[in-house]
C-alpha positions as CSV (number, residue, x, y, z in Angstrom):
1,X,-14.3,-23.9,20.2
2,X,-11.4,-24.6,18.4
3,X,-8.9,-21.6,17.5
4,X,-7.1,-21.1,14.5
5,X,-3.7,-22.6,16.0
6,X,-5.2,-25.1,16.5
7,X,-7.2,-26.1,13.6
8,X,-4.2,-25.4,11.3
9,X,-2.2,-27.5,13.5
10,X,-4.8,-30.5,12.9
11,X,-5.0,-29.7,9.0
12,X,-1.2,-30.1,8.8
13,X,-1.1,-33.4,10.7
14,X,-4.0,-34.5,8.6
15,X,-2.7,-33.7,5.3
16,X,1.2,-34.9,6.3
17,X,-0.6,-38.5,6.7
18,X,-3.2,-38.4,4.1
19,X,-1.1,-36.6,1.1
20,X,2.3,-36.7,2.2
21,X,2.6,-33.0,1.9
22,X,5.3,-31.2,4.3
23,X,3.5,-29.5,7.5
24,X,5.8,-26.5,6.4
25,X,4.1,-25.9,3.2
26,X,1.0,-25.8,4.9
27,X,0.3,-22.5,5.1
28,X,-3.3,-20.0,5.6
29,X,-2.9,-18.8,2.3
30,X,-2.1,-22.0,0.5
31,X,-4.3,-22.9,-2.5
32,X,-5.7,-26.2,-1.8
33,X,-5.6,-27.7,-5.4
34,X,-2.5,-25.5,-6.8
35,X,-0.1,-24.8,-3.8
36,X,-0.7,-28.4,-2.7
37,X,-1.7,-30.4,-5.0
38,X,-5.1,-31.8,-3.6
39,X,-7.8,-33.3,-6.0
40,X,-11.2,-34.1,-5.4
41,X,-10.5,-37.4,-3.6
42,X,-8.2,-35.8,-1.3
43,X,-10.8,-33.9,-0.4
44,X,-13.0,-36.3,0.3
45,X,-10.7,-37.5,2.4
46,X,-10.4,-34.1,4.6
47,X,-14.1,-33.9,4.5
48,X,-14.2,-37.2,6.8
49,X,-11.4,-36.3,8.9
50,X,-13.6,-33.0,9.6
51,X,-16.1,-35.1,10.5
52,X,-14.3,-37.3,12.8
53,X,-13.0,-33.9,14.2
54,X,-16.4,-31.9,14.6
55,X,-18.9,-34.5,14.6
56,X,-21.1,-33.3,12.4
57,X,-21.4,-34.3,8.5
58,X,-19.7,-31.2,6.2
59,X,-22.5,-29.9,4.4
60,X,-21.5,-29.7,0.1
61,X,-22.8,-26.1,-0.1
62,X,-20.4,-25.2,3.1
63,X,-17.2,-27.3,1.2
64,X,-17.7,-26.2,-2.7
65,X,-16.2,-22.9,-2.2
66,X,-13.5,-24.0,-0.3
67,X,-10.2,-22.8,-2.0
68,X,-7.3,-22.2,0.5
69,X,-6.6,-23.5,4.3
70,X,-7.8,-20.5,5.9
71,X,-11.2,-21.5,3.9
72,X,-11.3,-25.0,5.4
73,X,-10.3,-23.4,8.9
74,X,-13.6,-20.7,8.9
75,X,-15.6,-24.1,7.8
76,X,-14.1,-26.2,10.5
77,X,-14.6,-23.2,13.2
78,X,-18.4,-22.5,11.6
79,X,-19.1,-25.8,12.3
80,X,-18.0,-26.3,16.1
81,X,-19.9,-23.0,17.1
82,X,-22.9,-24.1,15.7
């Protein structure tokens, strides 16, 4: 299983490509959609490259409530226990 580390470390690699935003802004307590800026098609976006990551597909239900990066963290280390 993935730690913590290392899942942020993938989410700011992901989003420096994707969004342009700067790795050091990136932070567990960021707000998704006001600290960074991310709409819905940027999260489309991260959903796939969770996929690509996990393997699995990101269930909606497990993705709607998703507000900050520690959010997406728990639901990226949810999925590779299961």
């Amino acid at each position: 299983m993935l730690t913590q580390d290392q899942i942020l470390e993938k989410l700011r690699e992901w989003m420096e490509e994707l969004f342009e935003i700067e790795p050091d802004d990136i932070q567990l307590d960021s707000n998704l959609y006001s600290d960074l800026d991310v709409d819905s098609i940027d999260a489309i976006d991260l959903v796939v490259k969770i996929k690509e990551l996990t393997g699995k597909q990101v269930q909606p239900e497990d993705f709607k409530n998703v507000r900050t990066v520690q959010d997406v963290v728990t639901v990226i280390q949810n999925m590779s226990a299961e």
